[in-house]
C-alpha positions as CSV (number, residue, x, y, z in Angstrom):
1,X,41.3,-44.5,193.2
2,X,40.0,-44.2,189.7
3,X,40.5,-40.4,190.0
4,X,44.1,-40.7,191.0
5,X,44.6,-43.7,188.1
6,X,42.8,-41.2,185.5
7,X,44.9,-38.5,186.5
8,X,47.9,-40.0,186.4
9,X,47.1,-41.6,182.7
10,X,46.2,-37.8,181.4
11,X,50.0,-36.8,183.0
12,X,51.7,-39.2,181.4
13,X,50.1,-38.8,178.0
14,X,50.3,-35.1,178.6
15,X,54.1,-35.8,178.9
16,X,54.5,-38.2,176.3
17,X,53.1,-35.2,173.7
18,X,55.1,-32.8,175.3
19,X,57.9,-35.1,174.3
20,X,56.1,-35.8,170.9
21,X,56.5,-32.4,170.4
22,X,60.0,-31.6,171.2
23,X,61.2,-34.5,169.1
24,X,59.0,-33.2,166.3
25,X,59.9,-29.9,166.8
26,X,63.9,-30.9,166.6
27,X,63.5,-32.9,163.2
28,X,61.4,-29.4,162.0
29,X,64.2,-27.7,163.2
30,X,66.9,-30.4,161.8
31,X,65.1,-30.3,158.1
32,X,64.9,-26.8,158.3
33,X,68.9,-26.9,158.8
34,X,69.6,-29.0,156.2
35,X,67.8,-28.1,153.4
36,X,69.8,-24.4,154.3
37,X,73.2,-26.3,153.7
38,X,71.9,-28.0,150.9
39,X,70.8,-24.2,149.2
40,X,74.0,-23.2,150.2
41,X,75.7,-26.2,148.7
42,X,73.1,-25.9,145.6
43,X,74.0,-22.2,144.9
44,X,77.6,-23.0,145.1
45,X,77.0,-26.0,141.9
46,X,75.4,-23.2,139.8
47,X,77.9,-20.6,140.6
48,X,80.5,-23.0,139.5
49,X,78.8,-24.5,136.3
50,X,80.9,-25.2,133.6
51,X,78.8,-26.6,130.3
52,X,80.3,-27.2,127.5
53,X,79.0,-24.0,125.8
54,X,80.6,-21.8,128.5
55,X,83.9,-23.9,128.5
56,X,83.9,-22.8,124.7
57,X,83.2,-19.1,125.6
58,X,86.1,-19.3,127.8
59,X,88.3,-21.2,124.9
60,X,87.4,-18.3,122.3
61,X,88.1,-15.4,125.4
62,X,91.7,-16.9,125.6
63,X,92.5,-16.7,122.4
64,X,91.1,-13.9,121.5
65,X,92.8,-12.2,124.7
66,X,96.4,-13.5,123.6
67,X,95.9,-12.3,120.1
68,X,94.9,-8.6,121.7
69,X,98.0,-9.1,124.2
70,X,100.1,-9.7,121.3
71,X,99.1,-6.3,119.4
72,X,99.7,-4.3,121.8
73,X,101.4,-3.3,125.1
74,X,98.6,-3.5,128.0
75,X,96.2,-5.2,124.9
76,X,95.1,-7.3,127.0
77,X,95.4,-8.5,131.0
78,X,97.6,-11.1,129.4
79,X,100.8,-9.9,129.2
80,X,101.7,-12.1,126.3
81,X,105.9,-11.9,127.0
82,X,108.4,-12.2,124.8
83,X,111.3,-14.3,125.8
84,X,113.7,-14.3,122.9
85,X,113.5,-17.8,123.0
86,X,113.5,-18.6,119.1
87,X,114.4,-22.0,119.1
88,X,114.1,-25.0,120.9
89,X,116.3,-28.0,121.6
90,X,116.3,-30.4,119.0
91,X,118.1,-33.3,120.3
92,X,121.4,-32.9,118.9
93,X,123.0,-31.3,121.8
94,X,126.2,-32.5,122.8
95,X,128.2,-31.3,126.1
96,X,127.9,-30.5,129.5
97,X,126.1,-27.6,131.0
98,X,124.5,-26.2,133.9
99,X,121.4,-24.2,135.6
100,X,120.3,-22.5,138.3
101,X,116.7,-22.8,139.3
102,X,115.9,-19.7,141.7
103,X,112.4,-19.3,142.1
104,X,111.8,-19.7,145.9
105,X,113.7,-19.9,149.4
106,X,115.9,-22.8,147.8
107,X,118.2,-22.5,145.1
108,X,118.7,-25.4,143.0
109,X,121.7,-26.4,141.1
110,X,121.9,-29.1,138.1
111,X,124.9,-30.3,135.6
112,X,123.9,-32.3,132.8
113,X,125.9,-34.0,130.2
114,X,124.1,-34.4,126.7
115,X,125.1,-37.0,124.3
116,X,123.6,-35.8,121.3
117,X,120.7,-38.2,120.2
118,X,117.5,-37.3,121.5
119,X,116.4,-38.1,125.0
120,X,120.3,-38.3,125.7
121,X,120.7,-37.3,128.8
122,X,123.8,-38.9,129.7
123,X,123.7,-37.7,133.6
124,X,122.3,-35.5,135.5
125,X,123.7,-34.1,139.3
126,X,121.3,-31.9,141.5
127,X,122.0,-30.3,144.5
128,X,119.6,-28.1,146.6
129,X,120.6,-25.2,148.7
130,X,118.5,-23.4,151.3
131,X,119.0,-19.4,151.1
132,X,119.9,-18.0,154.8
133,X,116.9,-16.3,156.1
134,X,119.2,-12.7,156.7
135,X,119.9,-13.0,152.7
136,X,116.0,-13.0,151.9
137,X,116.3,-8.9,152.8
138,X,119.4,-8.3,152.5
139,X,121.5,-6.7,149.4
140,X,122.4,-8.2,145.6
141,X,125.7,-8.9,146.0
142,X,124.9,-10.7,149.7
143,X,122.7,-12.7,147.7
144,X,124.8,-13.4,144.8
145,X,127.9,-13.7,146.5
146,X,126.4,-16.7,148.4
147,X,125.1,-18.1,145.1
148,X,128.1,-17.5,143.0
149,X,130.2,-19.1,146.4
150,X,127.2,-22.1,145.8
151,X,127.4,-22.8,142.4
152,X,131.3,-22.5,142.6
153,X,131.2,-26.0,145.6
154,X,129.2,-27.3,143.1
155,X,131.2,-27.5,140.0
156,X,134.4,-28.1,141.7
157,X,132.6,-31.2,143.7
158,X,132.6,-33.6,140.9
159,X,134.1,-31.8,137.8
160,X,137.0,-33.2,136.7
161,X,137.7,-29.8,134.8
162,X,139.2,-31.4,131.3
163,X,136.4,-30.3,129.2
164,X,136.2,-27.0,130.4
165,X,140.0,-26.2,131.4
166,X,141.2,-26.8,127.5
167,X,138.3,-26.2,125.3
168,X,135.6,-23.4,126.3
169,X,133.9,-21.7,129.2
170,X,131.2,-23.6,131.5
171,X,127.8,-22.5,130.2
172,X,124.6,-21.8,132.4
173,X,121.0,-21.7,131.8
174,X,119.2,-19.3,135.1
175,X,115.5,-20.3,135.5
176,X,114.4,-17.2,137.8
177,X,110.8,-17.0,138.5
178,X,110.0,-13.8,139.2
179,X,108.0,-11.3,137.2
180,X,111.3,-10.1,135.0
181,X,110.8,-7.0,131.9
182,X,112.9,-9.2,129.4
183,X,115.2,-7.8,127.0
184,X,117.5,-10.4,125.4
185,X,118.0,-14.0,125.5
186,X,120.1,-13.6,128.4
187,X,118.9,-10.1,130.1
188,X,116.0,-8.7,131.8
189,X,115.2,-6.3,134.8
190,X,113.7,-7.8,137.6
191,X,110.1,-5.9,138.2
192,X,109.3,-6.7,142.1
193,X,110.1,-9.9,144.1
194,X,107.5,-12.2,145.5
195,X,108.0,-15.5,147.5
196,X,109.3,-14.2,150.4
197,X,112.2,-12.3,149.2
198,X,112.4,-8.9,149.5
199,X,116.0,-7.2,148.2
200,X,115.1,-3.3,147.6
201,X,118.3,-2.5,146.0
202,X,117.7,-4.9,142.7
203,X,114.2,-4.1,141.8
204,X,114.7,-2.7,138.6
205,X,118.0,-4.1,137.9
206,X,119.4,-6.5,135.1
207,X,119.4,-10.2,136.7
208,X,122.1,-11.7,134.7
209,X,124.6,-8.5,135.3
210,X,123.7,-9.2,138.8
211,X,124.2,-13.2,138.8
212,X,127.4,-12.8,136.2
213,X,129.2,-10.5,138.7
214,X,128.8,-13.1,142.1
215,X,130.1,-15.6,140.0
216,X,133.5,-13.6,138.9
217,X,133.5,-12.5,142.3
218,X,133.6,-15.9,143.5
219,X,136.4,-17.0,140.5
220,X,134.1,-19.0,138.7
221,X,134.3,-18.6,135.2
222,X,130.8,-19.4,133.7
223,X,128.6,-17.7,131.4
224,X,125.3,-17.3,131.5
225,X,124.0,-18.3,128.1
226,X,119.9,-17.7,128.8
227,X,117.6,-16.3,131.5
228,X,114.1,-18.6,131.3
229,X,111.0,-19.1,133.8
230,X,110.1,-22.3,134.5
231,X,107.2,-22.7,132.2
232,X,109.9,-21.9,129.4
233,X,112.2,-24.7,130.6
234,X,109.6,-27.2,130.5
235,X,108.6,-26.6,127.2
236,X,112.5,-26.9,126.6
237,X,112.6,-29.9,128.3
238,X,109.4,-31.8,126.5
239,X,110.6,-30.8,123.1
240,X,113.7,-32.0,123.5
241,X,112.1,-35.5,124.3
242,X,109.3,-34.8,121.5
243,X,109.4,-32.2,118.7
244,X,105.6,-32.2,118.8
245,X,105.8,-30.2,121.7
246,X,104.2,-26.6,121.1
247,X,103.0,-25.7,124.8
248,X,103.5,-25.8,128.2
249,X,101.4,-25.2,131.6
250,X,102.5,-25.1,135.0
251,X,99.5,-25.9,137.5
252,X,100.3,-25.9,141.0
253,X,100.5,-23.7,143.7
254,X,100.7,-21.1,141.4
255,X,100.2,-21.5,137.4
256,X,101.2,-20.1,133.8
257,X,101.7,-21.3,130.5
258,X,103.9,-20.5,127.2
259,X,103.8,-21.4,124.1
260,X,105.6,-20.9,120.4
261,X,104.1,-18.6,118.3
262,X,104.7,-17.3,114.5
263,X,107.3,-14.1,115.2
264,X,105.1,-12.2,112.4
265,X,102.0,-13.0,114.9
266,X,103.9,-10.7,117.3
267,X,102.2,-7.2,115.9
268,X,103.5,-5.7,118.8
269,X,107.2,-6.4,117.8
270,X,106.9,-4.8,114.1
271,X,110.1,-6.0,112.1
272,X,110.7,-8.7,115.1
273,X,113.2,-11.2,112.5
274,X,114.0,-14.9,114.2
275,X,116.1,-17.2,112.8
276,X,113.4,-19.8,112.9
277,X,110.7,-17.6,112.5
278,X,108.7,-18.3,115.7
279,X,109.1,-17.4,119.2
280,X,108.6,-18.9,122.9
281,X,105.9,-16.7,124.2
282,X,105.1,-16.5,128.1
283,X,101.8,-15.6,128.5
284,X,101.5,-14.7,132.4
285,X,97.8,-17.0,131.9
286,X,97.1,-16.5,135.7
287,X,95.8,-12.7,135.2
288,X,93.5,-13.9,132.1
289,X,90.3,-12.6,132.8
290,X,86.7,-13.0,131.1
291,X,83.3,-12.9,132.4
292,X,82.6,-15.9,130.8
293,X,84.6,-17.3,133.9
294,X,81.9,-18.9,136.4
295,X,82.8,-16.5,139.3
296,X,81.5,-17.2,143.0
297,X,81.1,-14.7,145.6
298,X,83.9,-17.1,147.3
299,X,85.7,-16.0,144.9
300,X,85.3,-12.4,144.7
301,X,85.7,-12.3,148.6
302,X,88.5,-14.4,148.5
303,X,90.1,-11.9,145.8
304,X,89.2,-8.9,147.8
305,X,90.8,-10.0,150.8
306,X,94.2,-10.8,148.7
307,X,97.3,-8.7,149.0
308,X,96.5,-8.5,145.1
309,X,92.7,-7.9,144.5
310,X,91.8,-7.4,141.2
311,X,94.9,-9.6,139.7
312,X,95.5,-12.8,138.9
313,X,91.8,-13.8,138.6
314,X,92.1,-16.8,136.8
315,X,95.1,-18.3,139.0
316,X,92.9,-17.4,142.2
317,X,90.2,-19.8,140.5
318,X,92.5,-23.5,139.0
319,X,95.6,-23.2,141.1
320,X,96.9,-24.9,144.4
321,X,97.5,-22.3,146.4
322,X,93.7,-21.0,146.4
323,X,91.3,-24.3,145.8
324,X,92.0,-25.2,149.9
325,X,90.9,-21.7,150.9
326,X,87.8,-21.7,148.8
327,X,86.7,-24.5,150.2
328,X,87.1,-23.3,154.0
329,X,84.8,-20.5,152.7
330,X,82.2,-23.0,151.7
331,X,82.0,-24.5,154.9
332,X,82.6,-21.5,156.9
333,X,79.5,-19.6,154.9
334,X,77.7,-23.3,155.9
335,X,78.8,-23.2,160.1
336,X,76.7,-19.3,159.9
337,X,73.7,-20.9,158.4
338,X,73.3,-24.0,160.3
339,X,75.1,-26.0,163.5
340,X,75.4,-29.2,161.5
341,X,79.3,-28.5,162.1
342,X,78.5,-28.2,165.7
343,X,79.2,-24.1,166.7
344,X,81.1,-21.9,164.7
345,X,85.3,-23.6,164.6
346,X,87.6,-20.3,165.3
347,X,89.9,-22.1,162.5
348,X,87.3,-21.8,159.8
349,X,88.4,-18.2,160.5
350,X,91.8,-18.4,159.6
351,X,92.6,-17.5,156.1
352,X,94.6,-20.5,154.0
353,X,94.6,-23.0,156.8
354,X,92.7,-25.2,154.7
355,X,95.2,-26.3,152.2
356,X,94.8,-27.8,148.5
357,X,96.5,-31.3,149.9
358,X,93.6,-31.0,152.5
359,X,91.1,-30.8,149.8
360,X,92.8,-33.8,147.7
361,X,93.1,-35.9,150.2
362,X,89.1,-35.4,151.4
363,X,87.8,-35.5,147.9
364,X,89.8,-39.3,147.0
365,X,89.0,-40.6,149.8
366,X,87.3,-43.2,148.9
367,X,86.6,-45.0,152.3
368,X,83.1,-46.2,153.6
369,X,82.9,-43.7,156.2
370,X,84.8,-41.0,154.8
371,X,87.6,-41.5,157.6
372,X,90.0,-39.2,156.1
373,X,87.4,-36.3,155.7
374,X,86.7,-36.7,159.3
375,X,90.2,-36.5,160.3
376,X,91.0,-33.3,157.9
377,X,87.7,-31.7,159.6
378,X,88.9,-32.7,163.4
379,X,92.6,-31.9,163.0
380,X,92.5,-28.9,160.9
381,X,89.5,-27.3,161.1
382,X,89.1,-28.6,164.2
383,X,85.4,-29.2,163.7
384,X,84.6,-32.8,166.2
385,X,82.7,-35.7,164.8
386,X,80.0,-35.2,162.0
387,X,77.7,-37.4,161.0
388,X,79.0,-39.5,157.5
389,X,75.8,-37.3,155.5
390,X,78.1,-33.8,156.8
391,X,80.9,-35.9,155.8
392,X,79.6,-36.8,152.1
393,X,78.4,-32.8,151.8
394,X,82.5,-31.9,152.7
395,X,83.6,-34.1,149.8
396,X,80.9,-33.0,147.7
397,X,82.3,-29.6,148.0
398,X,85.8,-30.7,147.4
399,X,84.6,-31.9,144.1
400,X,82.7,-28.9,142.7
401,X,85.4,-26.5,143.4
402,X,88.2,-29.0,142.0
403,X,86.3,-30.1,138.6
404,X,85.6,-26.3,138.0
405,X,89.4,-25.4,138.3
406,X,90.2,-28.8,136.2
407,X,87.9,-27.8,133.3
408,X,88.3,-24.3,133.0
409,X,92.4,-25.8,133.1
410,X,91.1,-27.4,129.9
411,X,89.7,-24.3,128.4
412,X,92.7,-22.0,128.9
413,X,94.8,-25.2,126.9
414,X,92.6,-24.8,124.1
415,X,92.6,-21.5,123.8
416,X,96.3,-21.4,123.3
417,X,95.5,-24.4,120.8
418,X,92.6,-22.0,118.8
419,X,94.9,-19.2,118.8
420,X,97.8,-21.5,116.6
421,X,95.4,-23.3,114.6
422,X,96.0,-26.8,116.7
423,X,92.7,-27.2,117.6
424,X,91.2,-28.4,114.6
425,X,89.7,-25.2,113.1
426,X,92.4,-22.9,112.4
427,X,92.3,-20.6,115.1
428,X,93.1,-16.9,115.2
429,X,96.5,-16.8,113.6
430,X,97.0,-13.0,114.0
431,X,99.9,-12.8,111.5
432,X,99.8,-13.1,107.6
433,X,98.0,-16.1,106.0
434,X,94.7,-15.4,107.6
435,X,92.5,-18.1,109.6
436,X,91.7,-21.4,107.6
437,X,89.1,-24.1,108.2
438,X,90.6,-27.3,106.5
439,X,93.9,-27.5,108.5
440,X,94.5,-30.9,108.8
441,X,94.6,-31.6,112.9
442,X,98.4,-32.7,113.9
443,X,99.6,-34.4,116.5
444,X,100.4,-31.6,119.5
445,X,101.6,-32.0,123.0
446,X,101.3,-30.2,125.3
447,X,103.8,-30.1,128.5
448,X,102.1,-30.3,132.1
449,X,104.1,-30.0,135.4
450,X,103.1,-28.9,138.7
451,X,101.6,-30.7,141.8
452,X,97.6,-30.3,140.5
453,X,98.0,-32.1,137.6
454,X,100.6,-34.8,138.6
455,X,99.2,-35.6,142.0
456,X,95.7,-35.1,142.5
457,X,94.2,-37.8,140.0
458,X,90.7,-36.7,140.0
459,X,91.8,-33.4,139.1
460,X,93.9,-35.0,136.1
461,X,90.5,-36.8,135.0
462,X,88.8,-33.9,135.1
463,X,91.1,-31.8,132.5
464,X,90.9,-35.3,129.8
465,X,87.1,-35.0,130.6
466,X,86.9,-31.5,129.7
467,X,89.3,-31.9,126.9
468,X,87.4,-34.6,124.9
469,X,84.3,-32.4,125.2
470,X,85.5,-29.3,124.5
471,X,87.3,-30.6,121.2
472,X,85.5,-33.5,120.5
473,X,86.7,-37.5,120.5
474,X,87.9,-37.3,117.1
475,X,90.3,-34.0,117.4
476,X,91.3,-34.8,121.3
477,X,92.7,-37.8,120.3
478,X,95.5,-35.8,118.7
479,X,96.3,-33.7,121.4
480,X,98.5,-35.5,124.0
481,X,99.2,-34.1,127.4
482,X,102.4,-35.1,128.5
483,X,103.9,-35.3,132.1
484,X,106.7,-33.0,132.7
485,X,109.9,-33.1,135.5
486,X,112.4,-30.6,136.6
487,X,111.7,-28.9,133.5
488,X,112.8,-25.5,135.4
489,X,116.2,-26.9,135.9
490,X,117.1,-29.6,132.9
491,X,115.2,-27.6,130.6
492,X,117.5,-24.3,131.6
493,X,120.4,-26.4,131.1
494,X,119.0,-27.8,127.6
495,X,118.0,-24.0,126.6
496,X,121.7,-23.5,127.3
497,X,122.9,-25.8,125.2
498,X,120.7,-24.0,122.2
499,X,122.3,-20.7,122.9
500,X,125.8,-22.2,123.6
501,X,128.6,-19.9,121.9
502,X,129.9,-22.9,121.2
503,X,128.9,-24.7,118.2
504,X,128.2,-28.8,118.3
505,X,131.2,-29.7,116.2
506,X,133.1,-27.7,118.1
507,X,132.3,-29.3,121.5
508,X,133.8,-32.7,122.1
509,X,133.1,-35.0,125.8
510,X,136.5,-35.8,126.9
């Protein structure tokens, strides 16, 4: 019996290290699995590293890039754009006048009545338009036809016609934001379309000649006084409200910025003569490039795998329509090194189904258990339950790819700030009257719109962050950043109203 009682005490113990073993062997293997996530996740922090010393190698990259871009043609991956924009409202606008925002699948039409004293804006009426899928391929006159047929419902809706019917000709500002070879204040050639609209027969073609025949076609009499991007119009739009205004950025899905420069600064325009000696300059900032840039292989996969590798390398690294997809890279690049995410999601797979609103919503969410990274990991990525530690990793991402896009956001401001001596030193001023060290810092604002920056408010703290290190407490306090709306629309109409053929004595609100 002691035989039997002996031998059944050396199976169980036999057993019970077996099971030792396996669970041992499991946390082994767990460790081992986690401390892979956490290289990857490591590697990914120092990849994206943005000290203050590289922040102000980008800052000197920019504006030494714009001042090569404004030399030359091809200077510099900036394209550095003239838009004959020579002067900005000022505030003492008086009328009524109207724009056309055409930059997607929508058209968007806006009157607005100016009274003269700044921030007047007496009224404003918007109206939004979908374009019929068949026009998005079709031909320039079925396109314009149905705008000019558009714009037409509009005016008549609510105009009562006495200002226009006795005294002058309605006057539009057209915000169209595709890539556009620029000629005049009111002409350009449209390069290529992008956003889903695809019209062979006006690539290459002047835009306004285009627009200005629909409209005649249709029996509206309206001229189109200026042709603007967006970024223009919100410049437009800021300095009307504040004369301090010398910038603008747009950062969200995709991203740009403008800004005014000294006309004899433009070296690449010899002779170039404006009434108020500066210009509006759109800088096409998303294709600024620099290997001072913190570059992941995310990134560099991510570019080679875009319908336009080798372009646009700084908007593939701050803007909206990228930060999601980065992100799914991350964690997909985690799912092949460990099965903390439980096996491989076929979604992880799918390019852009992690979205930037995704990657907001995970990174402020600021709930005990992370519930809200959970959900974005179970209904989009379709990845099940994690524990809260996968969870806190997720956000952690989140974070490192959003503060590198917010700071280097920061940088490229900067740099347009160094480049027009607003940043405290001087800058590179490029024109006559060389660089100088005791300018005396001035107030500057600079207008922001776009989803990045008014929505996601970690993103927002980030670019302040960046700015007060980059510049220093005692400059950034100058340098205000200032919210911008429908600048692409109002700030058309308001550019309009600069241009008018119509002088402000002249035009009276009946």
């Amino acid at each position: 019996m002691g035989r039997v009682v002996l031998g059944v005490a050396v199976g169980v113990a036999a057993v019970a290290c077996a099971v030792a073993g396996v669970v041992v062997g499991r946390r082994v293997r767990s460790r081992k699995k986690w401390k892979k996530v956490v290289g990857v996740l490591k590697e990914l922090e120092e990849s994206c590293e943005t000290s203050v010393g590289r922040l102000r190698q980008v800052v000197d990259a920019m504006a030494v890039e714009m001042h090569a871009g404004l030399a030359s043609e091809g200077g510099s991956k900036l394209k550095m754009l003239l838009t004959f924009v020579d002067r900005l409202p000022t505030g003492g606008e008086i009328g009524t006048y109207y724009a056309l925002d055409l930059g997607s699948v929508n058209i968007r039409m806006l009157r607005v009545q100016l009274g003269g004293r700044r921030s007047s804006i007496m009224s404003k009426d918007v109206e939004l338009q979908a374009i019929p899928g068949h026009l998005m391929t079709s031909t320039s006159e079925d396109l314009f036809d149905f705008i000019g047929s558009a714009l037409k419902q509009f005016v008549e809706k609510d105009e009562n016609g006495s200002e226009f019917a006795s005294v002058r000709t309605r006057e539009l500002g057209f915000t169209f934001s595709f890539p556009v070879k620029q000629t005049s204040i009111n002409s350009g050639t449209l390069i290529k379309w992008t956003k889903g609209l695809h019209i062979e027969n006006m690539v290459g073609r002047e835009v306004v000649e285009c627009l200005q025949a629909g409209l005649i076609r249709n029996g509206l009499e309206m001229q189109v006084a200026v042709l603007v991007n967006d970024t223009v119009g919100t410049l437009a739009l800021e300095h009307y409200h504040d004369a301090d205004t010398v910038a603008a950025v747009i950062i969200g899905t995709g991203t740009n910025a403008c800004y005014l420069e000294r006309s004899d600064a433009i070296i690449k325009c010899q002779g170039l003569l404006t009434t108020s000696g500066g210009m509006v300059v759109n800088m096409e900032w998303g294709n600024f490039w620099s290997s001072h840039l913190p570059r992941t292989s995310y990134d560099i996969d991510l570019d080679a795998e875009s319908p336009n590798p080798n372009d646009q390398g700084f908007e593939k690294m701050i803007s909206g329509l990228y930060l999601g997809d980065i992100v799914r890279r991350v964690i997909l690049r985690m799912s092949h090194e460990s099965d903390i995410f439980g096996p491989v999601s076929s979604r992880l797979l799918v390019p852009f189904v992690l979205r930037t609103p995704h990657v907001t919503q995970m990174h402020e969410d600021d709930s005990p258990d992370l519930k809200e990274v959970a959900r974005i990991l179970r209904e989009i990525l379709e990845i099940q339950e994690v524990p809260l530690k996968v969870r806190k990793l997720v956000a952690r991402i989140c974070d490192v790819v959003t503060r590198r896009a917010a700071r280097l956001v920061s940088a490229g401001i900067v740099g347009i700030l160094k480049k027009i001596g607003r940043d405290g030193t001087g800058g590179i001023t490029g024109g006559r009257g060389s660089s100088r060290s005791d300018v005396k810092m001035r107030r500057t604002v600079v207008a922001v719109e776009g989803t990045l920056y008014t929505s996601y408010m970690m993103f927002r703290e980030y670019i302040h962050e960046a700015l007060n290190e980059i510049l220093g407490e005692e400059i950034a306090q100058h340098v205000i950043l200032k919210v911008s709306e429908e600048g692409s629309g109002i700030g058309a109409a308001l550019l309009a109203a600069s241009y008018s053929s119509y002088s402000v004595d002249t035009v009276q609100l009946l």
